[in-house]
Each structure stands twice: as C-alpha cells, then as structure tokens.
C-alpha positions as CSV (number, residue, x, y, z in Angstrom):
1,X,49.1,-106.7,-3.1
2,X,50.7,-106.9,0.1
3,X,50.4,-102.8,0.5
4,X,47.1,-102.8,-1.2
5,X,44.7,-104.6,1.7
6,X,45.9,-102.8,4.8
7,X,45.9,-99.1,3.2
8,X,42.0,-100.3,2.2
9,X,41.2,-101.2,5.6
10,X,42.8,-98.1,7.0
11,X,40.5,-95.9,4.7
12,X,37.9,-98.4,5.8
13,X,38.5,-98.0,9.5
14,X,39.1,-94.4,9.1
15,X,35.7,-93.2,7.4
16,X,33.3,-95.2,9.6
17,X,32.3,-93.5,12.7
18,X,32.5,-96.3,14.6
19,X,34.4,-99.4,13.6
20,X,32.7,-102.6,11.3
21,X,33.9,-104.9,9.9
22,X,33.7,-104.7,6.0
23,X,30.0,-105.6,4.6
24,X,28.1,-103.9,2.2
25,X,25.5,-103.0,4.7
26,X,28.4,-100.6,6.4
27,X,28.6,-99.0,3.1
28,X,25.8,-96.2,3.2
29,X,27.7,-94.9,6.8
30,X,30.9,-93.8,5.0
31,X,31.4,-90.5,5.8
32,X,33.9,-87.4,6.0
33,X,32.8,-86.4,9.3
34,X,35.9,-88.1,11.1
35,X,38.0,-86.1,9.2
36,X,36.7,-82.9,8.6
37,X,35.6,-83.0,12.8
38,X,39.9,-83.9,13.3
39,X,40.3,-80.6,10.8
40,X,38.3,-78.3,12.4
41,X,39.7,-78.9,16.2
42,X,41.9,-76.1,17.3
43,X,44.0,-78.3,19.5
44,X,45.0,-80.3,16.3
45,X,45.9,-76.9,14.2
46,X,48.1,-75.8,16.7
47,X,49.6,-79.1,17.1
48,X,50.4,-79.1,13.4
49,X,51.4,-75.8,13.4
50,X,53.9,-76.4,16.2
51,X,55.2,-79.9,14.6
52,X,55.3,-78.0,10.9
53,X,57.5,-75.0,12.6
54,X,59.7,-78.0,14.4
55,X,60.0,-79.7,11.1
56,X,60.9,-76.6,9.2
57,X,63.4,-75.0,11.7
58,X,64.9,-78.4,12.4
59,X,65.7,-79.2,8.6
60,X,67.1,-75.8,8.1
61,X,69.2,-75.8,11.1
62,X,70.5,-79.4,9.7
63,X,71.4,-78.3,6.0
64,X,73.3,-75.1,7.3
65,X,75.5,-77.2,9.7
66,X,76.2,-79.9,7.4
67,X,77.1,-77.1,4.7
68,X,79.8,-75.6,6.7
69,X,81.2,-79.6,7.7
70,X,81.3,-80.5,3.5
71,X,83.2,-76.7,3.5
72,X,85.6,-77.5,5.9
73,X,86.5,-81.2,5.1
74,X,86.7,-80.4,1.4
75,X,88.9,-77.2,1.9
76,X,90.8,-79.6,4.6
77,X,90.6,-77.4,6.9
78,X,91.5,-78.2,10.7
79,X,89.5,-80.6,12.3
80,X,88.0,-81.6,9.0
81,X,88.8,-85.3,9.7
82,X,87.3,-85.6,13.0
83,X,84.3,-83.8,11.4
84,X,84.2,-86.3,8.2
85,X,84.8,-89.6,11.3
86,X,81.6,-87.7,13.4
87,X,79.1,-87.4,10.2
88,X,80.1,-91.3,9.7
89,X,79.5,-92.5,13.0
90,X,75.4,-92.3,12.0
91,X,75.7,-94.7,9.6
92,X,78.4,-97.4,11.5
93,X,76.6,-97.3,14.8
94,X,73.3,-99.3,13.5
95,X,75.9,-102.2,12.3
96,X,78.2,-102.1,15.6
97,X,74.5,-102.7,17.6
98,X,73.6,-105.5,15.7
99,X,76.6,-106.7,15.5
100,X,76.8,-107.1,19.2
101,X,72.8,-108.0,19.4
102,X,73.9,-111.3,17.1
C-alpha cells in the first residue's frame, strides 16, 4: 500500500496537462499528450540516445575489466591480491563513512 498511492499520483500528475488535485471533475482531461509531446521532441531522442550508448558502452567496458581481474585472481597470478583488496574496497568504504558519520 505504501508503493501503491504515490505511483497513482505520479500517473495522476503525469497525464494531466496542468496539475489538479484528484477529483472526478479532472477526470475527462486525462490525456497522452504529455507524453507522446516528451516522445516526439528531438532534443529528448538524442538525449536518450546519447545516455542509452553511455549505458551500453559503460556496462560493456565494466564486464570485460572485471573478467580479466576474476582471471587473474583465480589463476593467482601477480598482483591478483591487490586486485581482489581494490574490487572490495566498493563494498567497505560505505561502512568506514558511516562508521565515522556515527
């Protein structure tokens, strides 16, 4: 229930073209337009182009480095252990900042 309101008022919000408050007199102005006028822009294509490409390149670039760090700790190769301390550090440095914060 607690998820349920606000992602009602955000479709609320979001297909009015102005904002109301809810009533059943707001009703008949529910529209696509918002949307479909968002869709059509050029500037937003391009922006989603550029952020899907960033997405993409980004993801691939992080699975091909993290391959060849599992390949070298697991082999045990040299410099495997600092690699296997630096991939760690992600998930310590959240808890050292609080830690500090508290």
């Amino acid at each position: 229930m607690t998820i349920v309101v606000p992602v009602i008022m955000l479709l609320w919000t979001a297909l009015l073209p102005f904002y109301q408050l809810f009533s059943i007199r707001a009703l008949p102005l529910l529209t696509l337009a918002n949307f479909e006028l968002v869709l059509s822009a050029e500037p937003y294509l391009v922006s989603m182009k550029h952020s899907l490409i960033l997405a993409g390149s980004t993801a691939t670039l992080v699975v091909c480095i993290t391959a060849v760090m599992g390949w070298c700790i697991a082999r045990q190769m040299r410099g495997g252990r600092l690699m296997d301390i630096l991939a760690a550090v992600p998930l310590a440095f959240p808890a050292i900042v609080f830690s500090f914060a508290f």
